[in-house]
Structures are given as C-alpha cells and as structure tokens.
C-alpha atoms as a printed R data frame, in Angstrom:
    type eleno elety resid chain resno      x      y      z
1   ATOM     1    CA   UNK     A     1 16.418 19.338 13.591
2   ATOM     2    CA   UNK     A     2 19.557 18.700 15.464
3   ATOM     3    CA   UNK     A     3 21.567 21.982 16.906
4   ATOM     4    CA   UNK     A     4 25.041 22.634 15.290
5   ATOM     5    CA   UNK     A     5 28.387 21.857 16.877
6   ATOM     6    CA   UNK     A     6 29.067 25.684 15.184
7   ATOM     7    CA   UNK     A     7 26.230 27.098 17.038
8   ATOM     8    CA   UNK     A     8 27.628 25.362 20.398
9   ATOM     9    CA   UNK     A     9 30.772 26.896 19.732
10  ATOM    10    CA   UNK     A    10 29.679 30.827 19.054
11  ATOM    11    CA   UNK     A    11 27.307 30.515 22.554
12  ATOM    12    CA   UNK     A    12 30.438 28.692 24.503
13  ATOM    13    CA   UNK     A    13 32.825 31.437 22.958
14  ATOM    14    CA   UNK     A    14 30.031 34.262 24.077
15  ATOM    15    CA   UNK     A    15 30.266 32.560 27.422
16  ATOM    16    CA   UNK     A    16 33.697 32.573 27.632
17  ATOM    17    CA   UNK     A    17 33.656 35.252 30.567
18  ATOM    18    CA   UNK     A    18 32.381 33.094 33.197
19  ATOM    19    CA   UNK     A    19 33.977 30.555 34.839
20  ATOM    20    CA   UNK     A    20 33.304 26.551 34.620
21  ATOM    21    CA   UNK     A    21 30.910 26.750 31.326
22  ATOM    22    CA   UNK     A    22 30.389 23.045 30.335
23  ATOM    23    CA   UNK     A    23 27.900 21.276 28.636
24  ATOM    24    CA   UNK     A    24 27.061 17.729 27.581
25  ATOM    25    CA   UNK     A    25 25.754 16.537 23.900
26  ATOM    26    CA   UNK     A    26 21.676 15.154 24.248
27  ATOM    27    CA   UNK     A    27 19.873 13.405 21.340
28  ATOM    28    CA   UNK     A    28 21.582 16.226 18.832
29  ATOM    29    CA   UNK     A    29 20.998 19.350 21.528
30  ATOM    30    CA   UNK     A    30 23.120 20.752 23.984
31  ATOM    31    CA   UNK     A    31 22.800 20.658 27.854
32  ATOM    32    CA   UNK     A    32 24.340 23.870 29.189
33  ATOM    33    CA   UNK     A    33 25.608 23.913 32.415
34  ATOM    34    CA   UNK     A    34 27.421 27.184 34.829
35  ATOM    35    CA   UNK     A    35 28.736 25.808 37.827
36  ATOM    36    CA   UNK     A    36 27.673 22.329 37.604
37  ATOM    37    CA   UNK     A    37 24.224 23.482 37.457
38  ATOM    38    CA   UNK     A    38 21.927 23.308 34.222
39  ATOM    39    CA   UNK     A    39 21.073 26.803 33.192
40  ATOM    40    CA   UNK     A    40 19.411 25.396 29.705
41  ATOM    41    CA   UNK     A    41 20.967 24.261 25.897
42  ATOM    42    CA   UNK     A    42 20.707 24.914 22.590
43  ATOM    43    CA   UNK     A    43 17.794 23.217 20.763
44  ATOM    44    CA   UNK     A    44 17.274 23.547 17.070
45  ATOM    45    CA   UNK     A    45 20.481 26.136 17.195
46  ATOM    46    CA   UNK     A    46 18.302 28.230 20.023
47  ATOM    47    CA   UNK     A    47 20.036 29.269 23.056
48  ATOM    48    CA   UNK     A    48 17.108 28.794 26.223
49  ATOM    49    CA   UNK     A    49 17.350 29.083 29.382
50  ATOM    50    CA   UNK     A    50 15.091 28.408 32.307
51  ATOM    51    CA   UNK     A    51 12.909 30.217 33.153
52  ATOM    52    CA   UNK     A    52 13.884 31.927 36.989
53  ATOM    53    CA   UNK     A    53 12.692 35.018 38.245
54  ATOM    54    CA   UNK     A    54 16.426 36.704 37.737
55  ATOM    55    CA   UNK     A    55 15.898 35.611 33.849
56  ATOM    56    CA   UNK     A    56 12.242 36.787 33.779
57  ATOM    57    CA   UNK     A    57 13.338 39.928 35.163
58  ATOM    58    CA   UNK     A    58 16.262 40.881 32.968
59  ATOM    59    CA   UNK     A    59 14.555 39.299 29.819
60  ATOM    60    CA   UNK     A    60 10.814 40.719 30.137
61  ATOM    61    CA   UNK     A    61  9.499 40.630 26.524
62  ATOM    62    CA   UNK     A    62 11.460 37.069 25.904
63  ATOM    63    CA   UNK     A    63  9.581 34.182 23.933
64  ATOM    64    CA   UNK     A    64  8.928 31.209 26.055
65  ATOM    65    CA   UNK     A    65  9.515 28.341 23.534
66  ATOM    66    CA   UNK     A    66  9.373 24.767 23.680
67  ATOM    67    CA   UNK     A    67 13.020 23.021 23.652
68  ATOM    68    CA   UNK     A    68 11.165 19.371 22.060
69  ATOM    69    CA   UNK     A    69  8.004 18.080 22.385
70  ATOM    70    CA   UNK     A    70  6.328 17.170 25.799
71  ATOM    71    CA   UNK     A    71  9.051 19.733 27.391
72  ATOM    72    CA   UNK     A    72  8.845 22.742 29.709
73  ATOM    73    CA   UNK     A    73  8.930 26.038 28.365
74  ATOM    74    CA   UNK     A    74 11.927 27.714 28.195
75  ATOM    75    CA   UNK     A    75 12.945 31.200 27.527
76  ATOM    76    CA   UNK     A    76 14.512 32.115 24.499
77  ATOM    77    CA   UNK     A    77 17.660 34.320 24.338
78  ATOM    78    CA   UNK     A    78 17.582 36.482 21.863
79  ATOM    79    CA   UNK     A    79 20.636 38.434 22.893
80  ATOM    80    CA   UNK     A    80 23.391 36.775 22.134
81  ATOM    81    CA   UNK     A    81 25.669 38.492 20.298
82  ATOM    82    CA   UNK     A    82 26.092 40.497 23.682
83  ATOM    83    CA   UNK     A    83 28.563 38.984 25.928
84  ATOM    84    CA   UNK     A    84 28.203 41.076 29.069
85  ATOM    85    CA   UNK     A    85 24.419 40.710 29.196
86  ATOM    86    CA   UNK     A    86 25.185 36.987 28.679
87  ATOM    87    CA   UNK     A    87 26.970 37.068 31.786
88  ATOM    88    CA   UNK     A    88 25.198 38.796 34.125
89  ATOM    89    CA   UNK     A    89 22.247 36.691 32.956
90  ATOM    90    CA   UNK     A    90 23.864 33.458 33.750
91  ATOM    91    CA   UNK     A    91 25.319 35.190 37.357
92  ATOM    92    CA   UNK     A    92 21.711 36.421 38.175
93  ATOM    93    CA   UNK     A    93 20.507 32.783 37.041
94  ATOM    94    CA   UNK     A    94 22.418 30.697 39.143
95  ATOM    95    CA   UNK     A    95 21.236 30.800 43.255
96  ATOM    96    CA   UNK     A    96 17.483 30.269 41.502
97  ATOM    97    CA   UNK     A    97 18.641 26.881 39.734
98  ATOM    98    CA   UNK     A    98 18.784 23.775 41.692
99  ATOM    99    CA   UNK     A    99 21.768 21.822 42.600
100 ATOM   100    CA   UNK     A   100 22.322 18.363 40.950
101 ATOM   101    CA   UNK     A   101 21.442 15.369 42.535
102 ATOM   102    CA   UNK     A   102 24.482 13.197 43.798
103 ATOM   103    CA   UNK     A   103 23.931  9.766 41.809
104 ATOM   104    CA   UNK     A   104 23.653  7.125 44.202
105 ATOM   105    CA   UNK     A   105 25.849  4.277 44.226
C-alpha cells in the first residue's frame, strides 16, 4: 500500500517548525529529509525514522517496524500529533545521521 500525498502533508505541516524539511516521492513512499540529511519517510502512511541513539533515547517503548520488505528496521513515531516533540526529535536526530554522498561526475 502506497502512503498518501494527505498523510505527507499533515507530517510536513507538523514539521513545519524546523528549517529546510524536504522530501522526495519513492515507489509510492516518502523520503524525509532535515538538512539535506535523510531522517526516514512515510511508508504505508507511517512516519519512521532511523533508528539513532538520540531517537532511541527520547522514543524508548517505540515499535521498530519494517518500512518494505528486505529493509532495515525503523522506528515508528507514534507521536505525531505533537509538534514540539517532533522537533526536538528531528534536532536530537540530526549530528547521529550521516551526510550524503556528493554524486560523482
């Protein structure tokens, strides 16, 4: 099952207190990225994120659930309706996540 362009919408509008939210559409899911760097997507109109030590920590008791078959595990955010925690999530997220690769030319 593909994720929603109106569940993209209510997780970019819940994000809408950080700075440079993007994402980019993937075989019907969502790529999220804060900063240029991925921080997870919505699959199957579930918001996951990787799972860092910062998101372990401030998510404890959260599922780890596959995004599509043969994937990693991701953590599932089941918090969403609150756009502070949302935010520092993301914030606490982001020195654990690696940078993007240049492409080559």
């Amino acid at each position: 099952m593909a994720s929603s362009k109106e569940y993209l919408n209510f997780i970019l509008e819940q994000l809408s207190e950080l700075d440079d939210v993007s994402y980019r559409a993937m075989m019907g899911e969502y790529i999220i990225y804060y900063r240029g760097k991925v921080v997870g997507g919505i699959y199957d109109d579930r918001f996951l994120v990787k799972p860092t030590k910062s998101a372990k920590a401030l998510m404890p008791t959260a599922d780890m659930e596959l995004p599509y078959e043969r994937a990693k595990e991701m953590l599932l955010v089941d918090n969403v309706e609150n756009r502070e925690y949302l935010k520092e999530l993301l914030e606490a997220m982001y020195d654990e996540l690696p940078t993007p690769k240049k492409k080559g030319n």
